[in-house]
C-alpha positions in Angstrom: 36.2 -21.2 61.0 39.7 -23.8 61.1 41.8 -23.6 57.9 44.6 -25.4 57.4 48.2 -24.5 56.6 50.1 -27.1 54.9 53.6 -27.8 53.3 53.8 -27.4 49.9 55.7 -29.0 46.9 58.7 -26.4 45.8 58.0 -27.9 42.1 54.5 -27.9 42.4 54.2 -24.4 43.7 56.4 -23.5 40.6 55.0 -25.4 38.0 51.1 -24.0 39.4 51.8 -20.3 40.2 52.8 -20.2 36.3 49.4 -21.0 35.3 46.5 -18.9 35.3 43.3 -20.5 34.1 42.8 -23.2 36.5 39.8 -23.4 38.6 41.0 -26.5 40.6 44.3 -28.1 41.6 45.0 -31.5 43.2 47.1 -31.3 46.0 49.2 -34.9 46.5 50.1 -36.8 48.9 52.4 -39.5 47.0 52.8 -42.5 50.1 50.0 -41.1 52.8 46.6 -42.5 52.1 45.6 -41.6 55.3 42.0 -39.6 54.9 42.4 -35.8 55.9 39.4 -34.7 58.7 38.3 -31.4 56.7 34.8 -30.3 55.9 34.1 -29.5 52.3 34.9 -25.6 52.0 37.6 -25.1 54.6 40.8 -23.3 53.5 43.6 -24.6 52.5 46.5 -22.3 53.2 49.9 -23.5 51.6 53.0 -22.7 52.9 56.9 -23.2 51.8 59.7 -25.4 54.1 62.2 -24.0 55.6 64.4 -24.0 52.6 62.5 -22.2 50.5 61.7 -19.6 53.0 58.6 -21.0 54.7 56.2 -18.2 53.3 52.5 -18.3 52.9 52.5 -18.6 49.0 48.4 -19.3 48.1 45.5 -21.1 49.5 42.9 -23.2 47.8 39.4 -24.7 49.6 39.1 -27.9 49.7 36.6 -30.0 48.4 37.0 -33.8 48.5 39.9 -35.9 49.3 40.1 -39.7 47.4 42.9 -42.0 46.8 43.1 -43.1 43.4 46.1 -44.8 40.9 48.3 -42.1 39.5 47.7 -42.8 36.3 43.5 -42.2 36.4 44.6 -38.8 38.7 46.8 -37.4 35.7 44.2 -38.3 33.2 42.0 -36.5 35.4 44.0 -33.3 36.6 46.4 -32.9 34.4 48.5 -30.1 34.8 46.1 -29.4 37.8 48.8 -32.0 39.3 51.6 -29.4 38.9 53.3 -30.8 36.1 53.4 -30.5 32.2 52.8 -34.3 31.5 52.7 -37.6 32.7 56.3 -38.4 32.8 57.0 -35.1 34.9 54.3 -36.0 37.8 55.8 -39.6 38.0 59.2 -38.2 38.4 57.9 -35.7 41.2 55.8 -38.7 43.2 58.8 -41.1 43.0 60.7 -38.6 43.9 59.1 -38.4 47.3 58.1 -42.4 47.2 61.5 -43.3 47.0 62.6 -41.7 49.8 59.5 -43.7 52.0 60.4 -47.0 50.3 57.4 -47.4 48.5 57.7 -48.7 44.9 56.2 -46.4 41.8 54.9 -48.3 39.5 56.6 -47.0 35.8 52.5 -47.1 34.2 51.4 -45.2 37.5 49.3 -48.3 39.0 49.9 -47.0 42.3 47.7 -44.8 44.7 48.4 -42.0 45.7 46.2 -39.6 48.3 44.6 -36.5 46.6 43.3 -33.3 48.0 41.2 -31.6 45.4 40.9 -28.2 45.8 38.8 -25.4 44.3 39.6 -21.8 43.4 43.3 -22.2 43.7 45.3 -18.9 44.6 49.1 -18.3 44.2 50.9 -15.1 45.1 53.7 -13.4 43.7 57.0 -13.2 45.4 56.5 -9.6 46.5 53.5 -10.8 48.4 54.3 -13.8 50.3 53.0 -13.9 53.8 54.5 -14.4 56.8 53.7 -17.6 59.0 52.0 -17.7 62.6 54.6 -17.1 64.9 53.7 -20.4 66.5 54.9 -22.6 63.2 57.8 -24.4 64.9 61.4 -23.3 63.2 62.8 -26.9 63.7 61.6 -30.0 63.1 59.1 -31.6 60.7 55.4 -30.9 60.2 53.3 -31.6 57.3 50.5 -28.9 58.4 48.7 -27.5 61.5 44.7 -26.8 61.9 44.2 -22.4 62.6 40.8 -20.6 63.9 41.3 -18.4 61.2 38.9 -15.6 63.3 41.4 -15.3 66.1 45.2 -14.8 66.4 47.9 -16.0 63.7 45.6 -18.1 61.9 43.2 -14.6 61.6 46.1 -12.5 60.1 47.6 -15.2 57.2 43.7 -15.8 56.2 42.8 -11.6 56.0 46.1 -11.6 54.1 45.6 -13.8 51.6 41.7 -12.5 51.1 43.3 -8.9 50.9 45.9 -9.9 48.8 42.8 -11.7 46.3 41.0 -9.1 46.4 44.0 -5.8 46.0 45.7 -8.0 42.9 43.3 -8.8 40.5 42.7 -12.4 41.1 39.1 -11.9 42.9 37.7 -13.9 39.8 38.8 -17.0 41.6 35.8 -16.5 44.2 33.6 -18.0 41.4 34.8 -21.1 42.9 34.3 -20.5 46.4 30.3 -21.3 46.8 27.9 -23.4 45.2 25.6 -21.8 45.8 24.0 -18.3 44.9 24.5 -15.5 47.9 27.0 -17.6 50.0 29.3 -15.5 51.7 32.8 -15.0 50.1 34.3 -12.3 52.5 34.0 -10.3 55.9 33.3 -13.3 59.1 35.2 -16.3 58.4 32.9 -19.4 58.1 33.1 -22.5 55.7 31.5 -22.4 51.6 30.8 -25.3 49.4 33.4 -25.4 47.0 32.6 -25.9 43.2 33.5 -28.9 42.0 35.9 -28.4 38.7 35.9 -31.0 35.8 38.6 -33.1 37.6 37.5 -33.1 41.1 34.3 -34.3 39.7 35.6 -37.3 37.9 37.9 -38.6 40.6 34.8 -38.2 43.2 32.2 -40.0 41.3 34.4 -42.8 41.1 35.1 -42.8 44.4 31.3 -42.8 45.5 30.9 -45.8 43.2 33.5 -47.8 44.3 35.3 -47.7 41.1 32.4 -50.1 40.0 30.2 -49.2 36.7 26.8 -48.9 38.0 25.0 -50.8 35.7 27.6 -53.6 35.0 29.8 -53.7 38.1 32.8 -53.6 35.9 36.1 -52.7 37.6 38.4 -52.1 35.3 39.6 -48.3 35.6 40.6 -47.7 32.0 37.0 -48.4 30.6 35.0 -46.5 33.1 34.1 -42.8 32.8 32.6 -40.2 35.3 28.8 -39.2 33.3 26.8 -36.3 34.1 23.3 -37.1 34.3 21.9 -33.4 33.3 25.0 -32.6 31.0 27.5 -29.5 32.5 26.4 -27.7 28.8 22.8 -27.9 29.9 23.3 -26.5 33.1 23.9 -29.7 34.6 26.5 -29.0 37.7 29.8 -30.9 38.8 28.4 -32.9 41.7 28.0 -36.3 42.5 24.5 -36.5 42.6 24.8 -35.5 39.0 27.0 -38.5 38.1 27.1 -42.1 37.2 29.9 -44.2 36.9 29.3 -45.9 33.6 31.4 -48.4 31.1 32.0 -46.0 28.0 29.4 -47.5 25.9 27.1 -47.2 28.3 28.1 -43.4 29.0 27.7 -43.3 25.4 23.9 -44.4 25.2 23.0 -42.6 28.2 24.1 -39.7 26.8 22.5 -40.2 23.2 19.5 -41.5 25.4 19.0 -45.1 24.1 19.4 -46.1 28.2 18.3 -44.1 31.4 17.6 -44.7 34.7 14.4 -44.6 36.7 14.4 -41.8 39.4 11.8 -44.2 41.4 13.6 -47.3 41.8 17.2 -47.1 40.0 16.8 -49.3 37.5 19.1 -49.6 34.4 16.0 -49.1 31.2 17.1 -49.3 27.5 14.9 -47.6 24.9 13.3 -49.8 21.9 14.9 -47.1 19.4 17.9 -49.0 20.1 16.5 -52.0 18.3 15.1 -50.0 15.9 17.9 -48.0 15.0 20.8 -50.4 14.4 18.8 -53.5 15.0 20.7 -55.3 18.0 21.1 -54.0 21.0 20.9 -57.5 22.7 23.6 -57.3 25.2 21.8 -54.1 26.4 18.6 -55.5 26.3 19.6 -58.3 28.7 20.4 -55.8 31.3 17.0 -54.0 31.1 15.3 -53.7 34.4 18.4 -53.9 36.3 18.7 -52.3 39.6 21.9 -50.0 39.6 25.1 -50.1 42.2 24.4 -47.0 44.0 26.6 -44.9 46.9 27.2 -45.4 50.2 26.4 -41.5 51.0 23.4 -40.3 51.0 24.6 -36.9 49.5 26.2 -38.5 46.4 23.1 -41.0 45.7 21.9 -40.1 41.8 19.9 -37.2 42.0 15.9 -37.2 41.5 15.6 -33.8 39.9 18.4 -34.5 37.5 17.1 -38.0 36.6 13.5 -37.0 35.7 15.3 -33.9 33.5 17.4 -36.9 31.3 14.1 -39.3 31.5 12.1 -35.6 29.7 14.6 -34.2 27.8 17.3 -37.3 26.6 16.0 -40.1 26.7 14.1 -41.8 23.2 11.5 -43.8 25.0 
């Protein structure tokens, strides 16, 4: 299995390794939108510059990278983004902006690149690790790719799984798999991460092209990340378990007056709605709608979940 080990944010390492409930972090890239080749599930090891020491300080595994406007990745991380508010993240990412020549918008209207990562782990002092021997002294790198079964890349990764398991913080492997039995420990090979709240939001509007599905809207403010089978009803964080909706359509969907039809996608709006609060007739114009759907075929709405809101949600 390839991890990789990648400078890391003096402030954000601070701000993060003060925290302890957070099942996801993002991990920003203020000015490079460039998209990261990782698989879902592969470590990401993070590591201190020279100045600070250059340890091995934690490790998350990633799960999806998007690029998104600062302000919708605050409203979606939060402190997740290694800062207390919104005025503190802006002052780190225009920190580093500044020094690239790229302009930061005071509101946050610009992208930035995000690495979402799941099951975040951050050592104490005590235990920071050393780094490969092969991690140049001079210079400037951003990160390196390690076989984490052979060589330096095998003794930072059986480190920081010791170090997990010896300190207390082996409640964080709730986030390595997605599924039931995966393996956690022992021969290095690659999980599917849990997607966290955050990680969730930011994705599903990715996969729809920061479109509503119904009513192609683009405005960012007025669109929200729906679960299909709610997280409450053991719906999970995935994106085959979201829509991206206007609010008051995330609204109906949710109090079942609209649905969608797991044969054909198309947008269907429930007579109660009439009945109820007699109107409805801006929803009833978009009855039989076919909805904006994914370009992957892993994040396309998913049948199970839309037959359980069709049974269990929706008024008919």
């Amino acid at each position: 299995m390839t991890g990789t080990i990648s400078i890391t944010d003096w402030d954000w390492f601070q701000f993060l390794s003060a925290q302890n409930d957070l099942d996801e972090v993002n991990f920003w890239r203020p000015a490079d939108l460039r998209r990261p080749n990782l698989a879902p599930g592969t470590p990401f090891i993070f590591k201190l510059n020279a100045d600070h020491g250059g340890h091995i300080v934690g490790y998350g595994i990633f799960a999806r990278h998007t690029i998104m406007p600062m302000s919708l990745v605050w409203d979606a991380f939060q402190r997740g983004n290694g800062a207390a508010n919104f005025a503190e993240l802006h002052r780190m990412l225009k920190r580093i902006r500044d020094a690239k020549g790229k302009a930061s918008d005071p509101f946050g209207n610009f992208d930035i690149g995000c690495l979402m990562l799941s099951a975040p782990v951050f050592f104490d002092r005590a235990d920071w690790i050393r780094p490969p021997a092969d991690w140049p002294s001079t210079g400037v790198m951003q990160g390196k790719s390690y076989d984490l079964a052979t060589g330096g890349g095998a003794r930072v990764w059986e480190a920081c799984l010791a170090l997990t398991r010896s300190s207390g913080l082996a409640r964080r492997e709730s986030g390595f798999a997605a599924e039931p039995g995966a393996p956690r420990y022992g021969t290095p090979s690659l999980v599917a991460p849990r997607l966290g709240q955050g990680t969730f939001r930011l994705a599903v509007t990715d996969a729809y092209g920061r479109a509503c599905a119904v009513t192609n809207e683009h405005s960012l403010p007025v669109l929200e990340a729906a679960h299909i089978r709610p997280y409450a009803d053991e719906g999970p964080h995935r994106v085959a378990n979201g829509l991206l909706l206007r609010t008051d359509i995330h609204r109906l969907f949710d109090k079942g007056y609209v649905t969608i039809t797991p044969d054909d996608m198309r947008f269907v709006v429930s007579r109660r709605l009439k009945e109820d609060y007699e109107n409805g007739t801006t929803y009833y114009e978009m009855n039989g709608r076919v909805i904006h759907l994914p370009k992957a075929a892993a994040d396309l709405p998913s049948r199970e979940h839309l037959e359980w809101h069709a049974r269990e949600r929706f008024r008919g």
